[in-house]
C-alpha positions as CSV (number, residue, x, y, z in Angstrom):
1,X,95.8,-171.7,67.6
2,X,96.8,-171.5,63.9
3,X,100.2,-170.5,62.7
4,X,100.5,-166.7,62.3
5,X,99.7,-165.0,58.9
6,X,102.3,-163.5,56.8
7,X,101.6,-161.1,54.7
8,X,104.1,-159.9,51.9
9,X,105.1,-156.6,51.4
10,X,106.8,-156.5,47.8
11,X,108.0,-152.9,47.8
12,X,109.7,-153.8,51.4
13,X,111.1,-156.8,50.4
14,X,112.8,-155.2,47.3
15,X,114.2,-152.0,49.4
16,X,115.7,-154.8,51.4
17,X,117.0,-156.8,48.1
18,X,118.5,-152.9,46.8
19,X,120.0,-152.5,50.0
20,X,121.7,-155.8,50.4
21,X,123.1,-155.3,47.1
22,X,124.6,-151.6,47.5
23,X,126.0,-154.0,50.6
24,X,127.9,-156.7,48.7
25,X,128.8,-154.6,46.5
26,X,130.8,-152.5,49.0
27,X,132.3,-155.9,50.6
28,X,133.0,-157.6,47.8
29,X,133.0,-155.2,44.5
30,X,130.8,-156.1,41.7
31,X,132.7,-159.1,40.6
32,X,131.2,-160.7,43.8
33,X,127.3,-159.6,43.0
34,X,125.6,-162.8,43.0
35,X,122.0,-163.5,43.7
36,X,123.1,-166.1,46.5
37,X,125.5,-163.5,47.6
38,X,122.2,-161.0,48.0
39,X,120.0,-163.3,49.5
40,X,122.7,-164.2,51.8
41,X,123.5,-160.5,52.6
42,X,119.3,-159.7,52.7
43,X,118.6,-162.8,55.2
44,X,116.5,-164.0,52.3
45,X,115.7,-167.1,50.6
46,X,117.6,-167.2,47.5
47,X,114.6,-167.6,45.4
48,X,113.3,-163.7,46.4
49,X,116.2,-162.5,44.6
50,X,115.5,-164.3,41.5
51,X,111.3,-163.4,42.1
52,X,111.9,-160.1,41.7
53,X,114.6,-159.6,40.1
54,X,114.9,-162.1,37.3
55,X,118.2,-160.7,36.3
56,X,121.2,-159.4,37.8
57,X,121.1,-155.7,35.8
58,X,117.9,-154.9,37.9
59,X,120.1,-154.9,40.9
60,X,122.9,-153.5,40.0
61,X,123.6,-149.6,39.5
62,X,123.3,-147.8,36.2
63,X,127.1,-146.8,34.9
64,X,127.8,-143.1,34.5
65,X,125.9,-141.8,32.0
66,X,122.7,-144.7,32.1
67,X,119.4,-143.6,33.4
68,X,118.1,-145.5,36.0
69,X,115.9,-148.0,36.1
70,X,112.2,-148.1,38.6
71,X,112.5,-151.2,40.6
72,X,110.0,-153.1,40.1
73,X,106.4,-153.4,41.5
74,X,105.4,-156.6,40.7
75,X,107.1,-159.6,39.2
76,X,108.3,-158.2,35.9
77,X,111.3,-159.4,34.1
78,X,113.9,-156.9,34.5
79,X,115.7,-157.9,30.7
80,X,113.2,-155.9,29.2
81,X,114.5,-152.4,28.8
């Protein structure tokens, strides 16, 4: 029998990537936000942090006063503003 099929799940993968993050952030304040430090934290390889989110201000919380940003629902480059 042939290996199992995996199928991706974008939106699920990034919940996981946001919640990761909220979780290193926490440990290690946001001097310590790296995308290894994510992936790590997520169980992830390191390159899904970087797939979906090409940059690190996509992960990270707005500061008082900045409106939010939609995550992402498809590979987008998140230095577009």
């Amino acid at each position: 029998m042939g290996a199992a099929i995996r199928r991706r799940d974008p939106q699920r993968r990034i919940a996981e990537l946001s919640a990761a993050t909220e979780k290193v952030i926490a440990a290690r304040g946001i001097e310590g936000l790296t995308h290894r430090a994510i992936a790590e934290e997520a169980g992830v390889p390191l390159g899904a942090t970087t797939y979906h989110f090409a940059a690190m201000n996509g992960l990270t919380p707005p500061r008082p006063g900045q409106h939010p940003r939609p995550a992402p629902t498809s590979k987008q480059s998140c230095d577009a503003s």
